[in-house]
BAVOVO-39615 format. One record per atom (N, C-alpha, C, CB): residue number from 1; atom name; x, y, z. Coordinates in pm, 1 decimal, m for minus. Glycine has a CB too. Example, Ala and Ser with C-alpha at 12.3 -4.5 7.8 and 13.67 -1.06 7.14 Angstrom:
BEGIN
SITE  pos  site        xx        yy        zz
SITE    1     N    1319.0    m569.0     780.0
SITE    1    CA    1230.0    m450.0     780.0
SITE    1     C    1320.0    m330.0     780.0
SITE    1    CB    1130.8    m447.3     904.6
SITE    2     N    1285.0    m225.0     708.0
SITE    2    CA    1367.0    m106.0     714.0
SITE    2     C    1290.0       3.0     787.0
SITE    2    CB    1408.4     m59.8     572.5
***
This chain:
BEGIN
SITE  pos  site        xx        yy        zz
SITE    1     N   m5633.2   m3185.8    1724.3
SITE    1    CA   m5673.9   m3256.3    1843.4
SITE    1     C   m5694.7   m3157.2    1959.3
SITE    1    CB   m5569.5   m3363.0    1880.5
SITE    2     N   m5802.2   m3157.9    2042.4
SITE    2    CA   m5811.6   m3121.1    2145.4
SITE    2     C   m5691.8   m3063.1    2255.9
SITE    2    CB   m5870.5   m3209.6    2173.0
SITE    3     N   m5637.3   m3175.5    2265.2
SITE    3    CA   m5526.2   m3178.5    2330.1
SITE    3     C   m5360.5   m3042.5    2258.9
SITE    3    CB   m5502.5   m3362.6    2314.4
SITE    4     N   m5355.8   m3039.3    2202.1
SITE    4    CA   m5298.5   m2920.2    2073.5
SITE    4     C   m5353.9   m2814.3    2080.0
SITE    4    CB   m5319.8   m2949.2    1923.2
SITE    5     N   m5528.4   m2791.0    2111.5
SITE    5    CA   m5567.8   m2629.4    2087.8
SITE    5     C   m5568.1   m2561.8    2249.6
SITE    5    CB   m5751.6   m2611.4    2002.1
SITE    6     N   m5565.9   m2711.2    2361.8
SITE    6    CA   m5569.8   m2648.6    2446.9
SITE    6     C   m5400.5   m2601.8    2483.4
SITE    6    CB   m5653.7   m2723.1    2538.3
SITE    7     N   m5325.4   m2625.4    2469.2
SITE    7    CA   m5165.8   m2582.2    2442.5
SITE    7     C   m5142.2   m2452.5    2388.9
SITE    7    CB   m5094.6   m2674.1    2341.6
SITE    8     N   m5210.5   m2451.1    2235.9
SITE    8    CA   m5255.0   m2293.4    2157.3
SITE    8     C   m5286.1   m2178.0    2259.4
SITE    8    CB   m5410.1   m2307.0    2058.8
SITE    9     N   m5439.1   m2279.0    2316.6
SITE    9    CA   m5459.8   m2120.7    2425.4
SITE    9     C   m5414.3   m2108.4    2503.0
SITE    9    CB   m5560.0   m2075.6    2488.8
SITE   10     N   m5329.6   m2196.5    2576.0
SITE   10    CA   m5313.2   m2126.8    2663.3
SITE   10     C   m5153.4   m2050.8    2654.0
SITE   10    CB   m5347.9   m2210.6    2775.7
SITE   11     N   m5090.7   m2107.3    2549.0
SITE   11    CA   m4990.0   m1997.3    2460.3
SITE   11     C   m5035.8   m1885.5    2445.7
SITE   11    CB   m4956.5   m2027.6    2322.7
SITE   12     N   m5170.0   m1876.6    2399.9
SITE   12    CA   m5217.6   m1721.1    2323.4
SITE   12     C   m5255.0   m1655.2    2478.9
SITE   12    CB   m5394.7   m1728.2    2180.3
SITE   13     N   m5271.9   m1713.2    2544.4
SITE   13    CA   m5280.5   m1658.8    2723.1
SITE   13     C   m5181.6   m1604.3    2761.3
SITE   13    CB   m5294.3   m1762.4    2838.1
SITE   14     N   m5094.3   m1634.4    2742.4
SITE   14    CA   m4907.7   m1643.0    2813.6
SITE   14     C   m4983.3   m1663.3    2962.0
SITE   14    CB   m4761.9   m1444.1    2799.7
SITE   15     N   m5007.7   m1811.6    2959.1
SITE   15    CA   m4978.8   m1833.2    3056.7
SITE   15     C   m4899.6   m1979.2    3097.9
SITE   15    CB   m5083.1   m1804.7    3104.5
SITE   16     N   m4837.2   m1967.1    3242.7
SITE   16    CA   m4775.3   m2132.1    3249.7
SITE   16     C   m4887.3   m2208.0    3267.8
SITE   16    CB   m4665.2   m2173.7    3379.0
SITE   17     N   m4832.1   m2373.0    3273.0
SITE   17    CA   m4931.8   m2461.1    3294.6
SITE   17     C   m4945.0   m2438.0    3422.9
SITE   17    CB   m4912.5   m2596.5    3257.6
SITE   18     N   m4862.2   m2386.8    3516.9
SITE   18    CA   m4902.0   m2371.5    3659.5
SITE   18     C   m5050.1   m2275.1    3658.4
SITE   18    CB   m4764.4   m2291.6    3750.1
SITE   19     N   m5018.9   m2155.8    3603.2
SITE   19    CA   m5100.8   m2052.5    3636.5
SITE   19     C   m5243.3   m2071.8    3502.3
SITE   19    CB   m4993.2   m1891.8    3632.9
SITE   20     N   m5248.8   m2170.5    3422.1
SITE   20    CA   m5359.6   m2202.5    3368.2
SITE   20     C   m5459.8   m2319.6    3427.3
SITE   20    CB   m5320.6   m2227.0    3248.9
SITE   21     N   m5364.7   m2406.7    3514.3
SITE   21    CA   m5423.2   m2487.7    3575.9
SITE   21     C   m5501.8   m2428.2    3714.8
SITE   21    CB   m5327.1   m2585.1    3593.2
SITE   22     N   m5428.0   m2314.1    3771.7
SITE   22    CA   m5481.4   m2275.2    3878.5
SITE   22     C   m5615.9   m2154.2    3861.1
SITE   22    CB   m5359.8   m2229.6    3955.7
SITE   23     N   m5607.6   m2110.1    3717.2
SITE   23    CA   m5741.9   m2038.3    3673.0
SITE   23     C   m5829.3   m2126.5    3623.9
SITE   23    CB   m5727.7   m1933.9    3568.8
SITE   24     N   m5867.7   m2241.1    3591.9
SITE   24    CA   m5968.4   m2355.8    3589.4
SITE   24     C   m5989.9   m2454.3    3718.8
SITE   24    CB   m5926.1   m2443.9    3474.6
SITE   25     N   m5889.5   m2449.2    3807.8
SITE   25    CA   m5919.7   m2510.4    3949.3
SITE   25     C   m5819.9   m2682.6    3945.2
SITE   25    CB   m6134.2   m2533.7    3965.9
SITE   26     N   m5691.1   m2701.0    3791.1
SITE   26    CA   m5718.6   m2835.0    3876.3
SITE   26     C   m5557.0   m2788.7    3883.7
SITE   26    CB   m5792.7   m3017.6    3801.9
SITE   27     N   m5461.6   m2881.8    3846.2
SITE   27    CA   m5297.1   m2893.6    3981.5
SITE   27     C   m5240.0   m2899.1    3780.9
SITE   27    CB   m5252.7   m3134.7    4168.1
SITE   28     N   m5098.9   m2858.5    3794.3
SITE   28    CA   m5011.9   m2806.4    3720.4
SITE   28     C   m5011.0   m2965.8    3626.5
SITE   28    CB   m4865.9   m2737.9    3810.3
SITE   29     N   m4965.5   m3067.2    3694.1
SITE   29    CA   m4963.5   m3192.2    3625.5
SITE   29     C   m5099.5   m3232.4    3525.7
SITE   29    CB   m4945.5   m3297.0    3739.9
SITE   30     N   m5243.2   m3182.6    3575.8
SITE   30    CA   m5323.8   m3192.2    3520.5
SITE   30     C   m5334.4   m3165.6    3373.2
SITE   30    CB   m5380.7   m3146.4    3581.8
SITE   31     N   m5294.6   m3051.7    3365.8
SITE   31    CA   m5247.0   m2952.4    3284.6
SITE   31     C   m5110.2   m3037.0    3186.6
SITE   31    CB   m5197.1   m2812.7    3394.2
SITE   32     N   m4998.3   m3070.1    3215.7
SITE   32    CA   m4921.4   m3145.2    3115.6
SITE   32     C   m4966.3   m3244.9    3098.6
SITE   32    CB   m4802.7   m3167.8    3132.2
SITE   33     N   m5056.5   m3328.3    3163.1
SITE   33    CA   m5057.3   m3453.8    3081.8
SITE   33     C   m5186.5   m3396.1    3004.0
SITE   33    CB   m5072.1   m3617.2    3172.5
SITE   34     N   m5273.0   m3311.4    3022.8
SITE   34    CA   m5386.6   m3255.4    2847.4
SITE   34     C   m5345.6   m3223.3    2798.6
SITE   34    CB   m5490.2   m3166.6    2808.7
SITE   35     N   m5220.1   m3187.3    2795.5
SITE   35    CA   m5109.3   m3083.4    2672.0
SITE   35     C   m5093.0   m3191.2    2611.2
SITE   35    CB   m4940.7   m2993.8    2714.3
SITE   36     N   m5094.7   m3357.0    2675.8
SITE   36    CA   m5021.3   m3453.1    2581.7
SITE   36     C   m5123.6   m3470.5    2480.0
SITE   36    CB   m4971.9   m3597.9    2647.8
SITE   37     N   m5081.9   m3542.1    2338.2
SITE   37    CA   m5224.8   m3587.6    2242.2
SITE   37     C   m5199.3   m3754.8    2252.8
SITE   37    CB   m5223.6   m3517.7    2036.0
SITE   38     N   m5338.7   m3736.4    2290.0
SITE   38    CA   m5372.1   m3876.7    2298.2
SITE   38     C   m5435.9   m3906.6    2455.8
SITE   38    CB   m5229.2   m3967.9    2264.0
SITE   39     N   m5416.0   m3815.5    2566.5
SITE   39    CA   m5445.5   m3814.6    2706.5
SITE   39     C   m5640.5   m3739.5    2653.7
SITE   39    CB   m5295.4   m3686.5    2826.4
SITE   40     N   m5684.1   m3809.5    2725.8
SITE   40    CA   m5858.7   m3810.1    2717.0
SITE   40     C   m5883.1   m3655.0    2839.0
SITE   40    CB   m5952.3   m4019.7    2803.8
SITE   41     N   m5941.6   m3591.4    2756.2
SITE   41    CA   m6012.2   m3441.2    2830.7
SITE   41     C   m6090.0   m3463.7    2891.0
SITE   41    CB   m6072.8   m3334.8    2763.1
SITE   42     N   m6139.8   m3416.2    2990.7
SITE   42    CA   m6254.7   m3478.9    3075.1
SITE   42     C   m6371.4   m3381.8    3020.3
SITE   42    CB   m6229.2   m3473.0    3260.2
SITE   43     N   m6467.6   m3378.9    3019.8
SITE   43    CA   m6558.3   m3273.8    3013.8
SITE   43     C   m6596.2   m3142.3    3123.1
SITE   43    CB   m6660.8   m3344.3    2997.6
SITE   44     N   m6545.9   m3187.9    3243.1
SITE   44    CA   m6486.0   m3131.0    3336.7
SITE   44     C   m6412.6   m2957.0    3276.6
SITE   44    CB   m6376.8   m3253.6    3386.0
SITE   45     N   m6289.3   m3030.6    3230.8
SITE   45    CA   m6155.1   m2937.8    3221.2
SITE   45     C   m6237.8   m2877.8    3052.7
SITE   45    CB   m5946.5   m3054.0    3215.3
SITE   46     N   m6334.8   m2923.3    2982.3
SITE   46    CA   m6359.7   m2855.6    2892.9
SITE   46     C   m6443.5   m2733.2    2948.4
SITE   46    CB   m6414.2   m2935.1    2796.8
SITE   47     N   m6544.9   m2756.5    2979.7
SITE   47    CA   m6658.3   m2680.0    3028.7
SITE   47     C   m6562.9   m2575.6    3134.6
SITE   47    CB   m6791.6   m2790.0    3110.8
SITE   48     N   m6488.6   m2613.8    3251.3
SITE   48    CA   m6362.4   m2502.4    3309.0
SITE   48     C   m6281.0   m2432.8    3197.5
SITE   48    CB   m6239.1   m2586.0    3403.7
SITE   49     N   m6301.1   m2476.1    3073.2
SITE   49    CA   m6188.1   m2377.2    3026.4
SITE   49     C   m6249.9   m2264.6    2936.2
SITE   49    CB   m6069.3   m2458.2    2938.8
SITE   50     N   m6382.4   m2320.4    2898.2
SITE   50    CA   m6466.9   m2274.4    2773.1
SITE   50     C   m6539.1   m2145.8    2883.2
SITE   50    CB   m6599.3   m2424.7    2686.4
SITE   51     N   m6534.0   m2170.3    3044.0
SITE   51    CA   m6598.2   m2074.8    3068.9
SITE   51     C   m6502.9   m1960.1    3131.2
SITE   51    CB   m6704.3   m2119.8    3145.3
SITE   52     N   m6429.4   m2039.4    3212.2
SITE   52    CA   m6314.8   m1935.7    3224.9
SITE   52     C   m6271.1   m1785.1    3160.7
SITE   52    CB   m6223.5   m2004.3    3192.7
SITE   53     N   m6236.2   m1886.4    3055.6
SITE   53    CA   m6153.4   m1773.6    2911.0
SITE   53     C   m6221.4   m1714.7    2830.9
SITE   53    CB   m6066.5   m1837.3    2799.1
SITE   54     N   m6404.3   m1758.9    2817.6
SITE   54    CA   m6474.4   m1729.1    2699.1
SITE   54     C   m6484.6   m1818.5    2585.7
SITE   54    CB   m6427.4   m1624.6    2654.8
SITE   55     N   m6406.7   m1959.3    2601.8
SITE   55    CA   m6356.6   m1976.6    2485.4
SITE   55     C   m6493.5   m2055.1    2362.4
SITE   55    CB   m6213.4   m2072.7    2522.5
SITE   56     N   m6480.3   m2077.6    2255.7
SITE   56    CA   m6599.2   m2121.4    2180.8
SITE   56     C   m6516.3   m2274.2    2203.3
SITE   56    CB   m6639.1   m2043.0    1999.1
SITE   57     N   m6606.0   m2346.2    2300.5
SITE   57    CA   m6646.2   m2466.1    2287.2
SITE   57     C   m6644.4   m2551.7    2139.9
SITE   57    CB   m6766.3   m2453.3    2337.9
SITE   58     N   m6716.0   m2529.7    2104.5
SITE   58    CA   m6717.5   m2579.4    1977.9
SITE   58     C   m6503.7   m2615.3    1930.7
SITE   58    CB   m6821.1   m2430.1    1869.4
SITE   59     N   m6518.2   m2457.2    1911.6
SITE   59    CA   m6370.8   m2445.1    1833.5
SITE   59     C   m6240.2   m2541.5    1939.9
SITE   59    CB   m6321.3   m2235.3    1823.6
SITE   60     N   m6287.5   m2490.5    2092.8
SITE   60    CA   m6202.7   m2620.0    2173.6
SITE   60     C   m6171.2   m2769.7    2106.0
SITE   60    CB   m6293.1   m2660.8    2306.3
SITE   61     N   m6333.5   m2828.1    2115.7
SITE   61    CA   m6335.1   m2997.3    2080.7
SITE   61     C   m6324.6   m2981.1    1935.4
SITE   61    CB   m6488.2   m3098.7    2129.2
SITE   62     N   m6355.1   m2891.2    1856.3
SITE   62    CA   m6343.9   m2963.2    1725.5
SITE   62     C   m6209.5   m2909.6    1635.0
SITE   62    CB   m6489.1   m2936.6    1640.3
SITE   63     N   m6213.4   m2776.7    1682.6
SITE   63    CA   m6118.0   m2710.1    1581.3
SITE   63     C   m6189.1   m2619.2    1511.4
SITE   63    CB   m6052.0   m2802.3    1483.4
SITE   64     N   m6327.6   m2604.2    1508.9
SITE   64    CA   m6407.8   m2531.8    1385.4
SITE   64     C   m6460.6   m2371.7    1474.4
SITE   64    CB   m6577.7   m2657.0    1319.7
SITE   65     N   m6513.6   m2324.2    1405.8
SITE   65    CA   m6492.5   m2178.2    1474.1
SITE   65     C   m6402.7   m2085.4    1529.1
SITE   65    CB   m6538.8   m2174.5    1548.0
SITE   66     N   m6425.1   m1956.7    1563.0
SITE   66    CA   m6351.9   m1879.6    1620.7
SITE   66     C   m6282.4   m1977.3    1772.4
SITE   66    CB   m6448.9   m1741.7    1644.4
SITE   67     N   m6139.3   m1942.0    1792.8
SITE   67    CA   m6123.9   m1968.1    1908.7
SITE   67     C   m6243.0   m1923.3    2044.9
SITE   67    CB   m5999.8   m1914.5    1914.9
SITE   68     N   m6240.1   m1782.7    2048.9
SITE   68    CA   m6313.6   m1715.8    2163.1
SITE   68     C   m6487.2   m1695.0    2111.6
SITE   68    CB   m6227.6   m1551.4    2197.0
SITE   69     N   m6579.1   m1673.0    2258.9
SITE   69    CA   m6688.5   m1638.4    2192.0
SITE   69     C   m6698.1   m1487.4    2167.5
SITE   69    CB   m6799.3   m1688.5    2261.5
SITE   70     N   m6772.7   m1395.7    2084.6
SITE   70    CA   m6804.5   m1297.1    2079.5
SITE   70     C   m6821.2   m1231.5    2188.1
SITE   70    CB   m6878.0   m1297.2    2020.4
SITE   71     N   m6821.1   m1143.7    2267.2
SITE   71    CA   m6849.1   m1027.6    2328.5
SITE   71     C   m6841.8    m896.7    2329.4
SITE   71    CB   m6822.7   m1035.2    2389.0
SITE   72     N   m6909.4    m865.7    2407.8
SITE   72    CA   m6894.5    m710.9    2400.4
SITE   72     C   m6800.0    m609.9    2451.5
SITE   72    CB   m6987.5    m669.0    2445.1
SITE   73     N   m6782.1    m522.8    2392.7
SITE   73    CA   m6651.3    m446.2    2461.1
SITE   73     C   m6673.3    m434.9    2583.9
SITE   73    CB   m6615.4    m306.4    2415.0
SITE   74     N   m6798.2    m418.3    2607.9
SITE   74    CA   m6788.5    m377.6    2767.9
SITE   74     C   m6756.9    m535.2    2895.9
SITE   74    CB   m6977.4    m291.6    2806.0
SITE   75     N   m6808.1    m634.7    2827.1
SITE   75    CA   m6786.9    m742.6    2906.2
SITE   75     C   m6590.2    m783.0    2874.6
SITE   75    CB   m6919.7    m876.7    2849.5
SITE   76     N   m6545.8    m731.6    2792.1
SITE   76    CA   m6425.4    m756.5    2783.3
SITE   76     C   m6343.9    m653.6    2851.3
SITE   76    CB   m6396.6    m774.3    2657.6
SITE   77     N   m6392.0    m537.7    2859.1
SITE   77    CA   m6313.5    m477.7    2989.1
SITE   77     C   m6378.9    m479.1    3093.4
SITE   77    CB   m6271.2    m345.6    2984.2
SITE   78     N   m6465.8    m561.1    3149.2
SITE   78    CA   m6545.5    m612.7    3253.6
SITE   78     C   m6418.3    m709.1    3330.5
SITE   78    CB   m6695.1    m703.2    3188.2
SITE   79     N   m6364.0    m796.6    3152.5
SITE   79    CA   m6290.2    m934.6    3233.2
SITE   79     C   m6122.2    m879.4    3241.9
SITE   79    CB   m6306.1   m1118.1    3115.6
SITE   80     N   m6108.4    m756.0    3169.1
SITE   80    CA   m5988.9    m701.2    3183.6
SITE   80     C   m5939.3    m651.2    3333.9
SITE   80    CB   m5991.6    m596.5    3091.6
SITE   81     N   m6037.9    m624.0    3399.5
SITE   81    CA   m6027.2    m542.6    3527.1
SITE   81     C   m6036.4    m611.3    3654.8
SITE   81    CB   m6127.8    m444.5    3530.5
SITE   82     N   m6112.7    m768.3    3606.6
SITE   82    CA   m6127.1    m866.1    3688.2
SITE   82     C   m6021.1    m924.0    3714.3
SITE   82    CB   m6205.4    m943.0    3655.1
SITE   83     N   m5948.9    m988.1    3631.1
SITE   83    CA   m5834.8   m1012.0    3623.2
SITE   83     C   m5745.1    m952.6    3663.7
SITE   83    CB   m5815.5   m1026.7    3544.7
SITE   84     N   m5696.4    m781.3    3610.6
SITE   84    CA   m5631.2    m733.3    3671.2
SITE   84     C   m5639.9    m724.2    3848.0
SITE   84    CB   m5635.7    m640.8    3604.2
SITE   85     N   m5737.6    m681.0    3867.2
SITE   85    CA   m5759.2    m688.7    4012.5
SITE   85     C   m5660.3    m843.0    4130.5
SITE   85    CB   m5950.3    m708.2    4007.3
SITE   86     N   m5762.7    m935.1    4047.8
SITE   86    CA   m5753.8   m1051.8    4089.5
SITE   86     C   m5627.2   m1083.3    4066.4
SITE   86    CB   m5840.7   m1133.0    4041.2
SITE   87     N   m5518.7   m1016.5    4027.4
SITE   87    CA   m5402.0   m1096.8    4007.1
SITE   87     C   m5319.8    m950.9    4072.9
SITE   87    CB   m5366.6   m1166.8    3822.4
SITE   88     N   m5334.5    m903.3    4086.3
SITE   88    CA   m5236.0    m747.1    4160.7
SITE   88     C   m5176.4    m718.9    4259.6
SITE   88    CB   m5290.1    m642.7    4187.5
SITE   89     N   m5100.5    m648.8    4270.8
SITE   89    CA   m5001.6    m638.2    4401.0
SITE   89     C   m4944.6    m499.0    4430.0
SITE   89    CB   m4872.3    m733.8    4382.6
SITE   90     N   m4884.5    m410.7    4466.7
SITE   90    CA   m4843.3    m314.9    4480.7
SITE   90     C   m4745.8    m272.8    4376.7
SITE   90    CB   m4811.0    m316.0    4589.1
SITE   91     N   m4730.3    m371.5    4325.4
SITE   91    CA   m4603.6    m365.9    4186.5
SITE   91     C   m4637.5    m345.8    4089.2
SITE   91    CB   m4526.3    m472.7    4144.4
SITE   92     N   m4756.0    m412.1    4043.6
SITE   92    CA   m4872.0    m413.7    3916.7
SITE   92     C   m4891.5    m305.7    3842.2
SITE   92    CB   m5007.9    m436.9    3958.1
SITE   93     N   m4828.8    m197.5    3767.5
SITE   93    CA   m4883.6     m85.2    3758.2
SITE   93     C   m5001.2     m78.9    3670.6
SITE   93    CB   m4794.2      m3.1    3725.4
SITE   94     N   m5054.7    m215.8    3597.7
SITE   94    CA   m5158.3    m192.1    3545.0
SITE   94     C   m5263.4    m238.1    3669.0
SITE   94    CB   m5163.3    m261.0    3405.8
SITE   95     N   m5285.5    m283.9    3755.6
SITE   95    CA   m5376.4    m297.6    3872.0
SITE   95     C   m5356.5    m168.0    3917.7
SITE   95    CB   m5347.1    m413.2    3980.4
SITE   96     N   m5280.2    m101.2    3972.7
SITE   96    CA   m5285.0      81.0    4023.3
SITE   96     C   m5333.4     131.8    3967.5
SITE   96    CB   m5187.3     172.9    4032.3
SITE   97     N   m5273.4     155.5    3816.3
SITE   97    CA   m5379.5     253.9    3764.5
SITE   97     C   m5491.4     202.3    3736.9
SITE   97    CB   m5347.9     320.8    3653.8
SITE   98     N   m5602.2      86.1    3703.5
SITE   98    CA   m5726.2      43.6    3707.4
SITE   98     C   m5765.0      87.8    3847.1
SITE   98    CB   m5740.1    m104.5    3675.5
SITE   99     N   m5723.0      83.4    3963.1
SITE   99    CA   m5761.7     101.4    4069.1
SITE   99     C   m5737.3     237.8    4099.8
SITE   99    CB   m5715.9      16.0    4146.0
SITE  100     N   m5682.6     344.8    4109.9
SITE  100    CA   m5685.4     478.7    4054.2
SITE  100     C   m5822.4     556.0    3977.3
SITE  100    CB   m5578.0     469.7    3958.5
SITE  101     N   m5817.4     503.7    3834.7
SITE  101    CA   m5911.7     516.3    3764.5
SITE  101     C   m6063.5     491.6    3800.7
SITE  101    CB   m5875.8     454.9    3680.3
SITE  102     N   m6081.4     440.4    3923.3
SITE  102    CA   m6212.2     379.8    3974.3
SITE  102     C   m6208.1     470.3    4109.0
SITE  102    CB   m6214.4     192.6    3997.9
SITE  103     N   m6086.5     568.2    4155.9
SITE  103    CA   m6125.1     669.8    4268.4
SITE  103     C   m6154.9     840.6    4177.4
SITE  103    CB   m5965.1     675.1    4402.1
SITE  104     N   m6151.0     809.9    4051.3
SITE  104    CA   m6174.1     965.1    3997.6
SITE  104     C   m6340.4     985.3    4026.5
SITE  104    CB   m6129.8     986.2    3803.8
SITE  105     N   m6321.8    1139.9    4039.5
SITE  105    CA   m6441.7    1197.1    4056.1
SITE  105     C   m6486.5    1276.2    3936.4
SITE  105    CB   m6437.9    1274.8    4170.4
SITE  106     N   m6622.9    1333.8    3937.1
SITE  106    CA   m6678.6    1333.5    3816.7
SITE  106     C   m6583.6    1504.3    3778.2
SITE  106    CB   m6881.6    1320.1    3824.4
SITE  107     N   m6519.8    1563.5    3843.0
SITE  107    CA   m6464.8    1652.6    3788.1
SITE  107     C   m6320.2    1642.4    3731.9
SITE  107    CB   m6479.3    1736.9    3865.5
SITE  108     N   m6252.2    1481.8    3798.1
SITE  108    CA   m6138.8    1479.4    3732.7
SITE  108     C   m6177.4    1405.8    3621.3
SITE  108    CB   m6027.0    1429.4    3804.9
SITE  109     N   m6309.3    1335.9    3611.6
SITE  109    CA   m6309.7    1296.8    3412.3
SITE  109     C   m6331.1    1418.6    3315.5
SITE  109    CB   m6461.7    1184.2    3356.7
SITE  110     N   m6432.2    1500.1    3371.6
SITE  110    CA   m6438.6    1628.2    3297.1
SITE  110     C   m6299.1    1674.8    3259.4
SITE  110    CB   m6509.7    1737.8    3381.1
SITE  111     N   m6220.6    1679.8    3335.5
SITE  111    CA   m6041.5    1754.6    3312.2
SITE  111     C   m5996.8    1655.6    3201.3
SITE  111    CB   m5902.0    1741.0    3481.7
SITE  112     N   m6021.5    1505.5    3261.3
SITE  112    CA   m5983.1    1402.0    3179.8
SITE  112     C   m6005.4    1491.4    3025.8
SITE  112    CB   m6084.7    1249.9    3210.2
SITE  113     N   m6165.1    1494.1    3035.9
SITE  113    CA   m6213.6    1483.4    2863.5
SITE  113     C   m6192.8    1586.7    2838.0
SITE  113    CB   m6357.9    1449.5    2807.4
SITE  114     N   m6139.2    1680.6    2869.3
SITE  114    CA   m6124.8    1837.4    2825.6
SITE  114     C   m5991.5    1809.2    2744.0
SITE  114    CB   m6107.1    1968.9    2969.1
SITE  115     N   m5904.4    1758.8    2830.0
SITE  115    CA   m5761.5    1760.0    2762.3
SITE  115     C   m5761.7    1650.2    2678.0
SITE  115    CB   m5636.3    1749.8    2860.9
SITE  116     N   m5876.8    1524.9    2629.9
SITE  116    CA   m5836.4    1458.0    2545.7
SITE  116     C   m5911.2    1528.7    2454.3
SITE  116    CB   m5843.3    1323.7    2559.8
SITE  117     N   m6016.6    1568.6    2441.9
SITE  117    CA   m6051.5    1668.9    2326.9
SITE  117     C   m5949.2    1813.8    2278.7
SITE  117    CB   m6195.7    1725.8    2376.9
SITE  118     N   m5853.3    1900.6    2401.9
SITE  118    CA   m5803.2    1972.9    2310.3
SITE  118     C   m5684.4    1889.8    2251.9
SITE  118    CB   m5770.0    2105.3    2364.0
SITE  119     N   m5599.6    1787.4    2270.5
SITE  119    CA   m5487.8    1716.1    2200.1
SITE  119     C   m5579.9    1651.0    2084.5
SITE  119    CB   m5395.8    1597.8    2303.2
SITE  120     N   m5692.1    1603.6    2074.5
SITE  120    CA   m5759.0    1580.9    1989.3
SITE  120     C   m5757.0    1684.2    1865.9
SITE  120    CB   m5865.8    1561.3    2047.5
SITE  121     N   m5840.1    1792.7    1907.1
SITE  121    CA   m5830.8    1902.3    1843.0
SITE  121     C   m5719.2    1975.8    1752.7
SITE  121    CB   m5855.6    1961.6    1922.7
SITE  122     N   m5582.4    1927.1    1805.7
SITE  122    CA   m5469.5    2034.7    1773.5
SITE  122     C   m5446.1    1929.6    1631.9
SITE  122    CB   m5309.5    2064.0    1915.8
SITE  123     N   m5451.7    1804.0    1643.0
SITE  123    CA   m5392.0    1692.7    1538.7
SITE  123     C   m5473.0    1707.1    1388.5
SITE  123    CB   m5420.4    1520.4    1608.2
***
């Protein structure tokens, strides 16, 4: 049931119903009573969740297919960084270093790739 896979993902999210309800736009309660089976999905909260997360539609309402849709590596660390961003704080150390990593200059990637090619090299 519908109601069951959206529970799945948002398990496979780790996220709460607070903070899954507030990345599709509706209120925490929204969210437990679709967790219930038998409570009617709106098409609304499908189409918010299928676009949100990526998820395959299909596999949402029916069960059939991959959970997620295909993408590309690069759009997946597109949504890795979005996220990170969008959720960060001074504490975050994966938001610092993404944000770090986006003040290097083209001579600290060169250093970068020098030293991952000689540890490369030695193995």
């Amino acid at each position: 049931m519908i109601n069951s896979r959206i529970k799945e993902l948002r398990g496979f999210l780790d996220l709460t119903q607070e903070e899954f309800g507030n990345e599709i736009s509706v209120t925490k309660m929204t969210i437990i009573r679709v967790e219930k089976d038998g409570n009617v999905v709106t098409d609304k909260v499908v189409n918010a969740i299928a676009n949100q997360f990526n998820v395959n539609e299909c596999w949402l309402r029916t069960g059939e297919g991959e959970m997620f849709n295909d993408t590309s590596a690069e759009d997946e660390l597109a949504m890795m960084i979005a996220k990170l961003i969008k959720n960060s704080d001074d504490s975050n150390f994966e938001a610092r270093f993404v944000k770090a990593v986006m003040k290097l200059s083209q001579a600290d990637w060169d250093r970068i790739k020098q030293f991952v090619d000689d540890v490369s090299n030695e193995e």
